[in-house]
Every structure is written in structure tokens, then in C-alpha cells.
VOLOTI-952651 format. One record per residue: x negated, y, z negated of N, C-alpha, C in turn; residue in one letter; chain; residue number from 1. Coordinates in steps of 0.2 Angstrom, whole numbers, plus 2048, in hexadecimal, padded with zeros to 3 digits. Atoms other than C-alpha are relative to their C-alpha. Layout:
<martors>
n.xx,n.yy,n.zz,ca.xx,ca.yy,ca.zz,c.xx,c.yy,c.zz,residuo,cadena,num
X,Y,Z,X,Y,Z,X,Y,Z,A,A,NUM;
...
</martors>
This chain:
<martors>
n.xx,n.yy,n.zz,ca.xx,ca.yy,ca.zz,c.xx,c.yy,c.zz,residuo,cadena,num
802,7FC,7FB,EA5,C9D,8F6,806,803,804,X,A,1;
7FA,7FF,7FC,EB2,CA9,8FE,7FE,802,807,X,A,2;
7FF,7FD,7F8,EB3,CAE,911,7FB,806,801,X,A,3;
803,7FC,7FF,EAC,CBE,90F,7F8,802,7FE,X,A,4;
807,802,802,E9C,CB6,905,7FD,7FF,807,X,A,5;
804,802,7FD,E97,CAE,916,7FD,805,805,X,A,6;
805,7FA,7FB,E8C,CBA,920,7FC,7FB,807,X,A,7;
801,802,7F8,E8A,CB5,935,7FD,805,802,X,A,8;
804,7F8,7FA,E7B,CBE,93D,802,800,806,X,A,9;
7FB,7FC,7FA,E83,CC8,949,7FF,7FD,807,X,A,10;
804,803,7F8,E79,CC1,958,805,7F7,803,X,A,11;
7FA,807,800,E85,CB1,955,807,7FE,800,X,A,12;
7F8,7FB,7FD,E95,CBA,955,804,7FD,805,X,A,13;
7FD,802,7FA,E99,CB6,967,7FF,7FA,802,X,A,14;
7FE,806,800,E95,CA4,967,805,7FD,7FB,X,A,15;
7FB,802,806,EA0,CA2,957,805,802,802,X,A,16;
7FA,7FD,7FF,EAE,CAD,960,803,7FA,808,X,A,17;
800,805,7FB,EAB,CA1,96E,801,7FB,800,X,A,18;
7FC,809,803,EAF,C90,964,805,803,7FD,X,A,19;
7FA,7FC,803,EBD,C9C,95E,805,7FC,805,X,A,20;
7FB,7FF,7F9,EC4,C9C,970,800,7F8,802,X,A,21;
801,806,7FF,EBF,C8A,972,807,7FD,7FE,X,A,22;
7FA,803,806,ECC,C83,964,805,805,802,X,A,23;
7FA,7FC,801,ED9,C90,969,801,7FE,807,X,A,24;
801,801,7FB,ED6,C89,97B,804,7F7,7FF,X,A,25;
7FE,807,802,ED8,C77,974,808,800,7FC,X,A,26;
7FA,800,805,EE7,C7C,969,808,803,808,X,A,27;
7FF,7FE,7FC,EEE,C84,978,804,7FB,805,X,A,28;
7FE,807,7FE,EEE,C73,982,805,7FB,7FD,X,A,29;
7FC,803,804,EF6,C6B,975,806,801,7FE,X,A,30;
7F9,7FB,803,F04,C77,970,804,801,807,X,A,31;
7F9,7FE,7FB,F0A,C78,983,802,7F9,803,X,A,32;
7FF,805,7FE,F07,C64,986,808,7FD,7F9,X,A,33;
7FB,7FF,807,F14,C64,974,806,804,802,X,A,34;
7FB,7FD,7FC,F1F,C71,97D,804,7FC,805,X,A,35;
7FF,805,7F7,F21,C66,98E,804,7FC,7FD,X,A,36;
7FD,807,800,F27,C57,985,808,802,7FB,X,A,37;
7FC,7FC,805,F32,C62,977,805,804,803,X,A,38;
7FA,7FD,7FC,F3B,C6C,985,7FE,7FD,807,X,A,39;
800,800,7FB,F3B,C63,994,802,804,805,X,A,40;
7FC,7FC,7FD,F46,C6D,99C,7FF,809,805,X,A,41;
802,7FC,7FE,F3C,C7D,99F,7FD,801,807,X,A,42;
804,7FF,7FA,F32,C85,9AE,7FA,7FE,7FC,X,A,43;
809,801,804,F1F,C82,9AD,7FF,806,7FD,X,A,44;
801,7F9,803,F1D,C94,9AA,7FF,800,7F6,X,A,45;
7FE,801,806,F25,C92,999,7FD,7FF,7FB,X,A,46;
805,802,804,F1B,C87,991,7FB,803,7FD,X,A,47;
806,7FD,803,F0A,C90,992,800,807,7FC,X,A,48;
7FF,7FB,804,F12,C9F,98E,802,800,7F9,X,A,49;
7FF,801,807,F1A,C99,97E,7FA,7FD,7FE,X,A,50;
805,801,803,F0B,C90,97A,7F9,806,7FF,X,A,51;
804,7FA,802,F00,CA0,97C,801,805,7FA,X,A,52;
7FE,7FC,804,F0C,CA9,972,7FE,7FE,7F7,X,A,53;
802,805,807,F0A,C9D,963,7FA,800,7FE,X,A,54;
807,801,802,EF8,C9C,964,7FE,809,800,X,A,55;
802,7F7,7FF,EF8,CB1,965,802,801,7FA,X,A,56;
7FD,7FC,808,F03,CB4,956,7FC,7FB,7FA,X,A,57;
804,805,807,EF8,CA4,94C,7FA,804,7FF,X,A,58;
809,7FD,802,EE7,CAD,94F,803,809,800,X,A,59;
801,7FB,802,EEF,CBF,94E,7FD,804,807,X,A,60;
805,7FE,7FB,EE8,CC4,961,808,802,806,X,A,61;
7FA,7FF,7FD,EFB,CCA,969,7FD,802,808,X,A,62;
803,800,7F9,EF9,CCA,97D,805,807,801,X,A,63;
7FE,7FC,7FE,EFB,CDC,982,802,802,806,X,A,64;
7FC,800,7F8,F02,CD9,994,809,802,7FE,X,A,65;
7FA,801,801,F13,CDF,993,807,7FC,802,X,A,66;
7FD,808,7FF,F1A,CD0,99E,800,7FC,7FB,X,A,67;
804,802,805,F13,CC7,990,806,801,7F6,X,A,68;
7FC,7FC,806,F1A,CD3,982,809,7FE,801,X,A,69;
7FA,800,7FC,F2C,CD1,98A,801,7FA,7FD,X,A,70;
7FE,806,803,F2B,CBE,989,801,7FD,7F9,X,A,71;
801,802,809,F26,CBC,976,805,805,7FD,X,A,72;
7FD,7FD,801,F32,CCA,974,809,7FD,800,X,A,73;
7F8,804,7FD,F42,CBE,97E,7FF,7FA,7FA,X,A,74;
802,804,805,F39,CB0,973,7FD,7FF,7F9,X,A,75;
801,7FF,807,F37,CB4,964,804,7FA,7FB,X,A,76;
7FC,807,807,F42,CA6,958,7FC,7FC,805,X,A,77;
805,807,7FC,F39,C9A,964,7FB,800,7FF,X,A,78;
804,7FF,804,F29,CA0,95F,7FF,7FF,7FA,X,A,79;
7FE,800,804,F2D,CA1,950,7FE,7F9,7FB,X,A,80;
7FE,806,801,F33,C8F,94E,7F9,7FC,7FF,X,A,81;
805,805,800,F23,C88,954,7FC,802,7FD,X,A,82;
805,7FE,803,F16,C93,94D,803,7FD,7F7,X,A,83;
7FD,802,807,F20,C8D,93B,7FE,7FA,803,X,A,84;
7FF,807,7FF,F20,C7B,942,7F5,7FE,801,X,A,85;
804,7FF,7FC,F0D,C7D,947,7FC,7F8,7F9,X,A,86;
802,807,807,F06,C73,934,801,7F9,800,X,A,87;
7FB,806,7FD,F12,C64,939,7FD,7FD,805,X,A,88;
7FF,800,7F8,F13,C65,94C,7F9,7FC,802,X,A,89;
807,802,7FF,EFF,C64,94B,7FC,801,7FA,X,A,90;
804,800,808,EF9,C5F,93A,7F8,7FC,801,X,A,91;
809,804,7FD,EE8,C54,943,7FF,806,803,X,A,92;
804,7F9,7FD,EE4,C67,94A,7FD,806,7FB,X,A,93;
802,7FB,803,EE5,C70,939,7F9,801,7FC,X,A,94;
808,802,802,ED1,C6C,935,7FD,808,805,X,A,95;
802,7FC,7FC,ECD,C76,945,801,806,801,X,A,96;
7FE,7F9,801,ED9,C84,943,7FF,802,7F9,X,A,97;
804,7FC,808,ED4,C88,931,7FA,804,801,X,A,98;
807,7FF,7FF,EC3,C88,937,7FF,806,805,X,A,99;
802,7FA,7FA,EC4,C92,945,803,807,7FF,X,A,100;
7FB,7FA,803,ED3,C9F,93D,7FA,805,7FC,X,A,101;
804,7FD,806,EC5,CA1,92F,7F8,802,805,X,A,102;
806,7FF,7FE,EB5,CA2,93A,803,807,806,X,A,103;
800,7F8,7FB,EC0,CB1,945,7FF,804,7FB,X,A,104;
800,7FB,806,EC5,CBA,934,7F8,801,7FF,X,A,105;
807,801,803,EB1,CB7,931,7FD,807,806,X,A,106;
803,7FF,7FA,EAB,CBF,942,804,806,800,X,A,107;
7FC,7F9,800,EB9,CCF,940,7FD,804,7FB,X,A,108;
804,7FC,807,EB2,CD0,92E,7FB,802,801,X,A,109;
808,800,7FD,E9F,CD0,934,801,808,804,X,A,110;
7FF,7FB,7FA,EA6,CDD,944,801,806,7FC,X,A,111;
7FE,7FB,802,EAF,CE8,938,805,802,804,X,A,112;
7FA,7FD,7FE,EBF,CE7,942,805,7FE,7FE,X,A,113;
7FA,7FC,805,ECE,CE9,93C,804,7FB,7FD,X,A,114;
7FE,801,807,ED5,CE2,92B,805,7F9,801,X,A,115;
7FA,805,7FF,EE3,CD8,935,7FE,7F9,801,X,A,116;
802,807,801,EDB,CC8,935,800,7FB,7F9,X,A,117;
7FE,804,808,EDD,CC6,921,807,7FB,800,X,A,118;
7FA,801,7FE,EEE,CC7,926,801,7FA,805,X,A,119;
801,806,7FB,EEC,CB9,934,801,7F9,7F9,X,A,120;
800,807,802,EE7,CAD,926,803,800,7FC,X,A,121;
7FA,7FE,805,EF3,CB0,91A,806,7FE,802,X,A,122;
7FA,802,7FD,F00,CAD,927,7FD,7F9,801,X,A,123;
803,807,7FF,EF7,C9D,92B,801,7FC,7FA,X,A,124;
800,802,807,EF8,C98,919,808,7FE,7FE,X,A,125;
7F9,7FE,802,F09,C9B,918,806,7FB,804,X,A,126;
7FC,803,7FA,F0E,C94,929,7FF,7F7,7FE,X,A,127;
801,805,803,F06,C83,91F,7FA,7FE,805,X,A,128;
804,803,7FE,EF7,C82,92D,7F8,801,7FF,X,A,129;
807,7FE,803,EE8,C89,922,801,7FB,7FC,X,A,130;
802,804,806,EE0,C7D,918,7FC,803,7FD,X,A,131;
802,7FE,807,EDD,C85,908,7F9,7FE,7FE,X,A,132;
806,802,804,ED0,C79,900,7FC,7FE,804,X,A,133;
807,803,7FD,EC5,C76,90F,7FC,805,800,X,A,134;
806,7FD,802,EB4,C7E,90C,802,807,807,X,A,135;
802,7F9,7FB,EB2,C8F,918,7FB,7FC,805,X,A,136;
806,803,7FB,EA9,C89,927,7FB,803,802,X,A,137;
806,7FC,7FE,E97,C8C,92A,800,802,807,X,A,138;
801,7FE,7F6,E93,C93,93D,7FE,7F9,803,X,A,139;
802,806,7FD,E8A,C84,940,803,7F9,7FF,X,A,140;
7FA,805,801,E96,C77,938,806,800,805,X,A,141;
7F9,800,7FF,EA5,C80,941,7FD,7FE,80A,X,A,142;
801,804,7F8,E9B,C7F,952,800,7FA,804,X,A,143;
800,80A,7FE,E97,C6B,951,807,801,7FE,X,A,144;
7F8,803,7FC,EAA,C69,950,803,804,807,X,A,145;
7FE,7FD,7F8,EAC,C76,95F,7FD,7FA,805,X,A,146;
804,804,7F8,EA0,C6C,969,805,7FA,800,X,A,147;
7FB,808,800,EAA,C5A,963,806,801,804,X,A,148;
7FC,7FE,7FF,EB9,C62,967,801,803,806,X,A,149;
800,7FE,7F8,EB7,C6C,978,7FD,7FA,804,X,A,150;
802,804,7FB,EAD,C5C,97E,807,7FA,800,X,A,151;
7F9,807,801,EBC,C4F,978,806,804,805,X,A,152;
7FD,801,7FE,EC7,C59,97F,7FF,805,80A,X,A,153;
804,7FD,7FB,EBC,C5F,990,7FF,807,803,X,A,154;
803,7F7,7FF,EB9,C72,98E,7FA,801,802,X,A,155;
808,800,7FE,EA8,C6E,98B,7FB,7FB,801,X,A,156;
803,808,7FF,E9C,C62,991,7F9,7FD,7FC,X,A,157;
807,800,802,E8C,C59,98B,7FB,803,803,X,A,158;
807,7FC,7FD,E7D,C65,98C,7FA,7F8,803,X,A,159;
805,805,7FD,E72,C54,990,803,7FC,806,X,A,160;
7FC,804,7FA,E7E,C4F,9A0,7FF,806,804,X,A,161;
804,7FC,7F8,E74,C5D,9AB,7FC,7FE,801,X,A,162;
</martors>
């Protein structure tokens, strides 16, 4: 089965886009608590910004603020580095980002917006944090990991603890 076999009715789209932003929420946490210890030295600021960056140029979603653009702009070999080191750095997260990289590709391809998300996972592939031979994730397989995942790391809580 390739990527493009699997068909997501539409109505589902933005709960799928929303375990996207989960895992890129969680990867985000992880990537600026890995920065803190790897450059002590900086301002706070720093951190989040480089870890945003990283998780912007991973999923292909650049942040259009020109404060923003500037930074990734000053920081570029920096980025760089880490977005290459990302397979490594965090190889117990590349299950999640496989999973989530391919369920956005899914959700752009379903939308019909625009082609650069092939390109996403190509570069994921490359960068060594796509895993190839894992199955393509169904909507409901990829969201029981969102839920394990957002509740392990406290995004989201137990529906039975209201």
C-alpha cells in the first residue's frame, strides 16, 4: 500500500491534523529540553526559537513572522546541524514522526494543497528520521499513539478523569 492508496474522509482531516500538532507539540518539548542541556549558555528565548525552527523546516510549515524569518535566517548552520542530527539526537521519537510527517503528507494530499509535502518526506528520508519500512499509518492507529503520547507527555488528558 502506498501513501496515496490510503483515502481519510474528509470530516476527519482536522482531528488527524490535530494529532499532527500534538507530536510536533511533543517533539517541540523535547528538541528545546536537548537544546538547554547542549547549549547551556543561551538566553531562554533561544531555545524555543531554535527548536521551532527545526520542527518547521522537519514538517515543511516555515513561520511567516519576519522576527522569526530573521532568526532562522542568523541561524541557519545551527539549524541545520540539528535538523541533520534529529534521527540520532532523537531516534525513540522517529515512530511518532514518521507517523505524523506521513499522516500530514495524507491530509495535504486529501486537501489538494500544495505538492511540497512530498518534498517534506523525502527530506525526512534523507535527514535519516523517516522510517521506510514502517506500514503507512491508518487514522485510527496514528491517533491511539497521539492519545498515548499527548497523555504520557500531559497535552492531553484521560477522557474518563471528567
Amino acid at each position: 500500500m502506498t501513501m496515496t492508496d490510503v483515502k481519510i474522509d474528509r470530516e476527519f482531516i482536522p482531528s488527524l491534523r490535530e494529532g499532527v500538532d500534538v507530536i510536533r507539540m511533543v517533539f517541540f518539548k523535547k528538541m528545546r529540553e536537548f537544546l538547554v542541556a547542549k547549549y547551556p549558555d543561551q538566553e531562554k528565548m533561544f531555545y524555543g526559537m531554535i527548536a521551532a525552527a527545526v520542527m518547521n523546516e522537519l514538517f515543511g510549515t516555515p513561520n511567516p513572522d519576519e522576527k522569526m524569518q530573521q532568526f532562522v535566517q542568523d541561524n541557519s548552520g545551527l539549524i541545520t546541524t540539528e535538523l541533520q542530527q534529529i534521527g540520532v539526537n532523537f531516534g525513540d521519537f522517529r515512530i511518532p514522526l514518521t507517523d505524523a510527517l506521513r499522516i500530514h503528507y495524507l491530509c495535504n494530499f486529501q486537501e489538494e494543497i500544495d505538492d511540497a509535502a512530498a518534498t517534506v518526506l523525502a527530506q525526512a528520508k534523507a535527514l535519516g528520521v523517516l522510517i521506510e519500512e514502517r506500514d503507512v499509518p491508518l487514522p485510527k492507529g496514528f491517533m491511539e499513539l497521539v492519545y498515548r503520547i499527548g497523555k504520557a507527555h500531559g497535552l492531553l488528558q484521560d477522557e474518563t478523569a471528567h
